[in-house]
N, C-alpha and C positions, 0 to 999 in steps of 0.2 A: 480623529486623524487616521492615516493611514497605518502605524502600528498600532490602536485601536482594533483597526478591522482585522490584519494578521492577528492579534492572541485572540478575537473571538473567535475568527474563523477555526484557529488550531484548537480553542479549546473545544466548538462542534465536533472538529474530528475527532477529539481525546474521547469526547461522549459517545460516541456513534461506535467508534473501536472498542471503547469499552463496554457497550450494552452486544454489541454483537463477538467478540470472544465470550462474555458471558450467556451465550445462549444459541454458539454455534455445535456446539457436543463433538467438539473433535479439535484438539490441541492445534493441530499442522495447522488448523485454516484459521489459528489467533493471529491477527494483523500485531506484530510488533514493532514500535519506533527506534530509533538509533541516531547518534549521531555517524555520520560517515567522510570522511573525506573522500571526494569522487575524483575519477581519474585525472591528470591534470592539475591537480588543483591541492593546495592545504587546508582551504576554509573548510571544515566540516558544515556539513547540510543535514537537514532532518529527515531519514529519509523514513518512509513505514511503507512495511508490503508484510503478506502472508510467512509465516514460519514454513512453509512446504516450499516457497520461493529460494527463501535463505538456506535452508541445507542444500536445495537445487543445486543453487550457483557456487557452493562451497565444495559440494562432490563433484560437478564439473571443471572446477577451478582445479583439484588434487586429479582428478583423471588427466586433465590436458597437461599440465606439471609432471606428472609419472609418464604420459608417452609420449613426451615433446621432444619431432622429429625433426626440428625446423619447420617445417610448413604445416603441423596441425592447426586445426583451428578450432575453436570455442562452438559446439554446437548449440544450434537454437534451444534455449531453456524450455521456450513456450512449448513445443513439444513435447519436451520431457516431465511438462508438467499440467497436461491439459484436461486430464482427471479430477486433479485437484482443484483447479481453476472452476471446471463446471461444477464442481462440487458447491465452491465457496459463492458464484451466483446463485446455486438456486436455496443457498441457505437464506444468502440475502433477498430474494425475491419472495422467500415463506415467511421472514419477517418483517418484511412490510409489509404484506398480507394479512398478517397476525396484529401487528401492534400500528394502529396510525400513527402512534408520534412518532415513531423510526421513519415512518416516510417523510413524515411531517419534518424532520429534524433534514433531512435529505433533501429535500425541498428547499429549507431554510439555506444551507450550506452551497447550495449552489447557485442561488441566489446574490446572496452577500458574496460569493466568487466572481460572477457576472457583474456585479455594480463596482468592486473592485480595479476588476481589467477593464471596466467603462472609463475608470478612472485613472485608467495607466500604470496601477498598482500592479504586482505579482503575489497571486496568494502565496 
């Protein structure tokens, strides 16, 4: 059934995040999950992005808070973090490189995504 495919799918991601923080050599680019409630909304979601992301958007959030003039606005993060971003590709680009079942698992995972949304599902 369709939760079926959601916990394998999340458990792929739980494997793939976890072989790749263990063997990315740099804390910031550990992908970690959370629960969150997102703007709008109370239902918390799962959300997982990089630790370099999460302080990003926390030191922006207290910068825009300490000089909030009325009209500031939230600057683009992806700049402020585009270092760390290419960083975190070409880690992953050397471990799939390195290790075929990291691809192979990355393969898998998008796969079972795509047959999912054939299906009407939302991973």
């Amino acid at each position: 059934g369709e939760s079926w495919n959601n916990n394998k799918i999340k458990s792929i991601y739980i494997l793939i995040y976890n072989f790749y923080n263990a063997n990315n050599g740099n804390k910031k680019l550990n992908i970690v999950c959370s629960q969150v409630a997102l703007t709008g909304t109370r239902i918390p979601q799962r959300v997982c992005e990089p630790v370099f992301l999460t302080e990003a958007r926390s030191q922006e959030t207290r910068r825009f808070v300490q000089e909030f003039s009325g009209v500031a606005e939230l600057q683009s993060l992806e700049a402020n973090v585009k270092i760390e971003t290419n960083e975190m590709n070409a880690v992953y680009a050397a471990l799939i490189d390195k290790y075929s079942s990291f691809a192979e698992a990355l393969l898998v995972l998008e796969d079972l995504k795509a047959r999912l949304e054939e299906l009407g599902g939302q991973p």
